[in-house]
N, C-alpha and C positions, 0 to 999 in steps of 0.2 A: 504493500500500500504506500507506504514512504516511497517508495521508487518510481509508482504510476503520479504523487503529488511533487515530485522534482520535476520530473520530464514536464507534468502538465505546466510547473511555475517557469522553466527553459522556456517552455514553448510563449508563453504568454508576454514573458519578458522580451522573449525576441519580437514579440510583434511589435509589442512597446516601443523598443529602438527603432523595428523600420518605422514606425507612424513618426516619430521622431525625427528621425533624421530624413524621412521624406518632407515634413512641414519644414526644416529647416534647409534642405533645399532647392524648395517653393519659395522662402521667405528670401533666400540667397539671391537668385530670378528676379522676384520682384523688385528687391534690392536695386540690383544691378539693373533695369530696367528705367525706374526712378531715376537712379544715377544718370544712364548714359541719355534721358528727355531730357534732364535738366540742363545738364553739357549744350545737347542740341539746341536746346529751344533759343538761352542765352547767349551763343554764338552766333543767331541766325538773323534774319533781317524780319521784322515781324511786322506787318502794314497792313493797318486797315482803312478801308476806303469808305468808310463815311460814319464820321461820331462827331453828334449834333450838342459840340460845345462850344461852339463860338459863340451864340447867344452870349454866353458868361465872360467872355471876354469883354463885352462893351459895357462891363460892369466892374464893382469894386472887388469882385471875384479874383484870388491870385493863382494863377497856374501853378507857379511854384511851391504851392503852398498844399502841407493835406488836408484834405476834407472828409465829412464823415459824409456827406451825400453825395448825390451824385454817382459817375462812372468810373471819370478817370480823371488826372492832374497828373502834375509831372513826377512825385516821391512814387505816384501809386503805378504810373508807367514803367519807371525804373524798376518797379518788385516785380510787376507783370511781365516783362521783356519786351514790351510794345514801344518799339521804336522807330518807329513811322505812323502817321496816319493821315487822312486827307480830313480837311475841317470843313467839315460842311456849311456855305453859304445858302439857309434855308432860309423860307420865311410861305408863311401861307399862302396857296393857289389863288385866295381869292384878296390876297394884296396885290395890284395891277398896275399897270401906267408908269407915271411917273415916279410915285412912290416907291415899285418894286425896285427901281433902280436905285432911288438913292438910298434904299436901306440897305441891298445890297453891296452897294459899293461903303457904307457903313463898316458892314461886318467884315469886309476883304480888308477894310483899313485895319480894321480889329488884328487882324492875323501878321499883317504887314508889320506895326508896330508889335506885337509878340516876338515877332524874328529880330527885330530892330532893338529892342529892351534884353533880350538874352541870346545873346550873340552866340557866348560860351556853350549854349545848353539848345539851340535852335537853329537850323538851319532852312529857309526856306525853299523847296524845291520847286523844278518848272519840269526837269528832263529826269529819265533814266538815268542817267550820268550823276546827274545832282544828288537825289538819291543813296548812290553807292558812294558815293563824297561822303555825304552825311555818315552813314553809319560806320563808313573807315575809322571818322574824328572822334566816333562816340559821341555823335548828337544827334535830336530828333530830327529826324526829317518829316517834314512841314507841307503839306499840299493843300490845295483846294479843289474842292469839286461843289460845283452849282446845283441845287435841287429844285429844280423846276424850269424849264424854257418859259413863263410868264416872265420873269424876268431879265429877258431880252427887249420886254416891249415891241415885239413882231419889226424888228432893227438887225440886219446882219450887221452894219459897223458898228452897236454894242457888243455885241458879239466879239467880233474883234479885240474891241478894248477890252472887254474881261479876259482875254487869253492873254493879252500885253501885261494885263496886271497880274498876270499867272495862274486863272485858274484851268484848270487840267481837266474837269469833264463837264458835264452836260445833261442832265437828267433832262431828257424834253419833259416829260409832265412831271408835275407831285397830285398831290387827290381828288384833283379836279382838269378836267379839258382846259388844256389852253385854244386861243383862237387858229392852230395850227395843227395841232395834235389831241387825240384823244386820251383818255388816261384809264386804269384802271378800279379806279376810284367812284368815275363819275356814267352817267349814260351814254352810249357811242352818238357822235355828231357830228365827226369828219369820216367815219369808218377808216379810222387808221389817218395816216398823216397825208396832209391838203398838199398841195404842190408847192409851196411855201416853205413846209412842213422840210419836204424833200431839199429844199434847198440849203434849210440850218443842216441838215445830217452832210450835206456837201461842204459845206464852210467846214464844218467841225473838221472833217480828216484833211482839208486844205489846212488848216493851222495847227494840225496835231493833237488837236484836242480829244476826247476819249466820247464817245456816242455810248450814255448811259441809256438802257431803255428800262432800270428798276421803277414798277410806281404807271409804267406806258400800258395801256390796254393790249391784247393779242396780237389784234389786228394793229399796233402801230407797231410792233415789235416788228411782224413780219414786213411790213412794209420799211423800217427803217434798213433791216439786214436787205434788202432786196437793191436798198441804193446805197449804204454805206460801202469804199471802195476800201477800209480799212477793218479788224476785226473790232467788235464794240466790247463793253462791260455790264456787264450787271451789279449794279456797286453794293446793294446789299438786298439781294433775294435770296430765297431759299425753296424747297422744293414740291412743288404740288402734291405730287405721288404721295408724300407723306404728309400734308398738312396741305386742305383744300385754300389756302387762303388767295385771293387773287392777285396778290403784289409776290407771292411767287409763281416758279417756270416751272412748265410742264417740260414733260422729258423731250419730248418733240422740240419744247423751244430751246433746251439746254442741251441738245445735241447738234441745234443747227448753229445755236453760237458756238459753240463751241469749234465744229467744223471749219468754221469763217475763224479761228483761232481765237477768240473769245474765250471771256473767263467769268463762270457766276460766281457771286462773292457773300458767301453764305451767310444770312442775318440771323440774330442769337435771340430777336426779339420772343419773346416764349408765346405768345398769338399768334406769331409767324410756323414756326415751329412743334408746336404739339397741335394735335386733332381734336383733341375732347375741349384743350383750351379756345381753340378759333371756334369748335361751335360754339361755345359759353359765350365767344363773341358775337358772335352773328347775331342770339337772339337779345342781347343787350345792347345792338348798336344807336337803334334810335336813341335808346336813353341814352347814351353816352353822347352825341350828337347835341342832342338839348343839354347835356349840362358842359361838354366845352365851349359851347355859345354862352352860360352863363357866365361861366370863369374864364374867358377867353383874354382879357387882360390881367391876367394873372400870370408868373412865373409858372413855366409846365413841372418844373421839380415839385412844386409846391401842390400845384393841380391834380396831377397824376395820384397822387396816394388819397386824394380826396376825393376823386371821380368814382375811385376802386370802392373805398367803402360807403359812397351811396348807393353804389350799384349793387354791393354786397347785401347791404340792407334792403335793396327789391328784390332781387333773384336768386340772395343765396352765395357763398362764398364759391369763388371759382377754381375749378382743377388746379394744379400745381403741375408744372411744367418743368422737367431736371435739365441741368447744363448738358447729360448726356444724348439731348435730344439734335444739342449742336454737332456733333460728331456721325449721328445716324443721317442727319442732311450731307455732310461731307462727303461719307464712305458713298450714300447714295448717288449724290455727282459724281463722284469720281469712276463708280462703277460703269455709270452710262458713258463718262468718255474719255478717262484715265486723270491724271492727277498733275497734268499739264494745263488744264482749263477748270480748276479751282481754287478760293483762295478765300480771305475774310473780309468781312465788311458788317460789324455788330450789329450799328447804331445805337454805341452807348448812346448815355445820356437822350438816346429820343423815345424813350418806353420803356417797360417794363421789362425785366430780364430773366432769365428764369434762375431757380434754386440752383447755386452751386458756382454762376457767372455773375456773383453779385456787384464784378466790380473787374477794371483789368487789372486787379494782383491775380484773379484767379486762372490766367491764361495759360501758365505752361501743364495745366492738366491738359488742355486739347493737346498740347504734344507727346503728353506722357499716352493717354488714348491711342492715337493713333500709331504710337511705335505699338503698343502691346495690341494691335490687331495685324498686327505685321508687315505696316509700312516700311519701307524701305528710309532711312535718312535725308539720302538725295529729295525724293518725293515730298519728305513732309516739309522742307525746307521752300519748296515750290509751294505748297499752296500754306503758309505763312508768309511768304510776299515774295519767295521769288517769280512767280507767274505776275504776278502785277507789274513788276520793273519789266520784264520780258514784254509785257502786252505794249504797255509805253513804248519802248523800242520799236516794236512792229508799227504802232500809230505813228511816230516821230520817221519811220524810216517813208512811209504809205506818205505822209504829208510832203515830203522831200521830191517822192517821184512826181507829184503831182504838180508842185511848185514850178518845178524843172520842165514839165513838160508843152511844150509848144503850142 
């Protein structure tokens, strides 16, 4: 009996060890996994193409400085690795005319004077080239992109001058029709872009600027690819298949950008993003609609969390949306048409984020993600910004032959 109760404690103990020493390593792996994203993430060039914080610039808001709200500032960029991004010159579809320009040209001063006040810690870009400058020195690199073609004021030589002043794309619409293009937002009224319409998307790759069509209805999408002679951007959509919302691309449209060498640039907003949350949308949109019209002169940091709990209080607290919903959009692009035509584009600071991305300190988990699905380094280094500087180059080379040509 003593001999059947040794063998049975051998045996038992030996299982012990191997659970043992299997969990540790497991724990070795994970280890080493953590390690070698961190490495990568930190070394890489990390750009995102549209975080709606300029607003806060034309205020007593310090960049340099941390903050408990909000997305990002520059301590919290530094934690995050995000070292580039385009600053979004936005402002509402149905600001028009005169006005849109001069607020616009407002917030580009806004960014202007950023670069201008921290020289040391800012660089503002125009090119690909600039760019790769920046993150050599170990400084932000600095872009603009324009959210909305209303603020053109139906003017190719505005146009112009905002590429002089350096901004680098071109969203034709935000959530409402402009007098040239339709949007996603609003009811079809051009059926895709007017001849006019066609004409901004010719200017755009004449002066190298980037043809965004995130926020543009189907029909102008496919109409803009039809005459851009450059490949475009999607500065921050994400993807139908999984999340019906209509400011994202159907595989169909992300596989013919992509073809034209484009790149969608996947947004983290959690509406955008999870299914169960866009529907909570859809049937809460009127109320939300009526109460941004109330508080519509209010600060949107402020707005946002007050909209949520009155909304909360008619229909009920809403799904909860994880950061790993940002990662299932990605693999999903990428699967459709490889990892050459993907990249990021949040929009901090323009909405709600979901659980887990509360802020850009929490970014190099997307890199840690996607190594442990078994991305290759090269690849993930692509769609954290090296596919952006690549697209620029294509755009900047497309506006060259054009220029040149007789």
């Amino acid at each position: 009996m003593k001999r059947v109760f040794a063998l049975l404690f051998t045996f038992v103990w030996a299982v012990v060890c191997l659970g043992t020493t299997m969990a540790q390593t497991t724990a070795q792996k994970t280890d080493k996994v953590a390690e070698r994203a961190k490495k990568l993430h930190f070394s890489s060039l990390v750009l995102d193409t549209h975080i709606d914080v300029t607003p806060k610039l034309q205020t007593d808001w310090k960049f340099a400085e941390r903050h408990t709200t909000g997305h990002i500032d520059l301590p919290r960029m530094k934690e995050g690795g995000l070292n580039g991004l385009f600053f979004s010159i936005y402002m509402s579809g149905t600001v028009t005319g005169p006005k849109a320009v001069n607020d616009s040209l407002q917030r580009i001063a806004a960014v202007h004077k950023l670069a201008e006040d921290m020289p040391d810690q800012v660089l503002l870009c125009r090119t690909a080239a600039d760019i790769r400058k920046a993150h050599k020195q170990g400084k932000i690199a600095g872009l603009m992109g324009m959210e909305g073609g209303h603020m053109i004021n139906n003017s190719l030589p505005l146009l112009r001058m905002y590429a002089e002043l350096g901004v680098r794309y071109l969203t034709l619409t935000h959530s409402v029709n402009t007098d040239w293009a339709d949007s996603s937002g609003d009811q079809p009224k051009h059926n895709g872009l007017t001849d006019f319409g066609k004409d901004v998307v010719r200017e755009l790759n004449r002066l190298g600027m980037l043809v965004d069509i995130s926020h543009v209805s189907d029909k102008t999408f496919w109409d803009a690819l039809a005459v851009s002679n450059a490949p475009m951007i999607a500065s921050h959509s994400s993807c139908r298949a999984i999340s019906g919302h209509p400011r994202n691309m159907t595989d169909e449209m992300i596989k013919a950008l992509a073809a034209k060498g484009g790149v969608i640039q996947i947004n983290y907003l959690d509406s955008f993003i999870d299914p169960q949350l866009f529907e909570y949308t859809q049937k809460t949109q009127a109320a939300r609609r009526e109460l941004l019209q109330k508080y519509q002169n209010e600060p949107r940091e402020t707005v946002l969390p007050k909209i949520r709990e009155e909304l909360a209080a008619q229909f009920g607290a809403p799904p909860k949306a994880s950061w790993e919903r940002i990662v299932e959009h990605i693999d999903h692009a990428v699967k459709l048409v490889g990892a050459d035509h993907v990249g990021l584009g949040s929009d901090f600071d323009g909405g709600s984020m979901p659980v887990g991305m509360e802020d850009c300190t929490k970014l190099p988990q997307i890199t840690e993600a996607l190594l442990r699905k078994g991305y290759k380094e090269q690849d993930v280094r692509k769609i954290l910004g090296g596919n952006t500087v690549r697209l620029l180059e294509d755009v900047e080379r497309a506006a060259k032959k054009l220029r040149t040509v007789k």
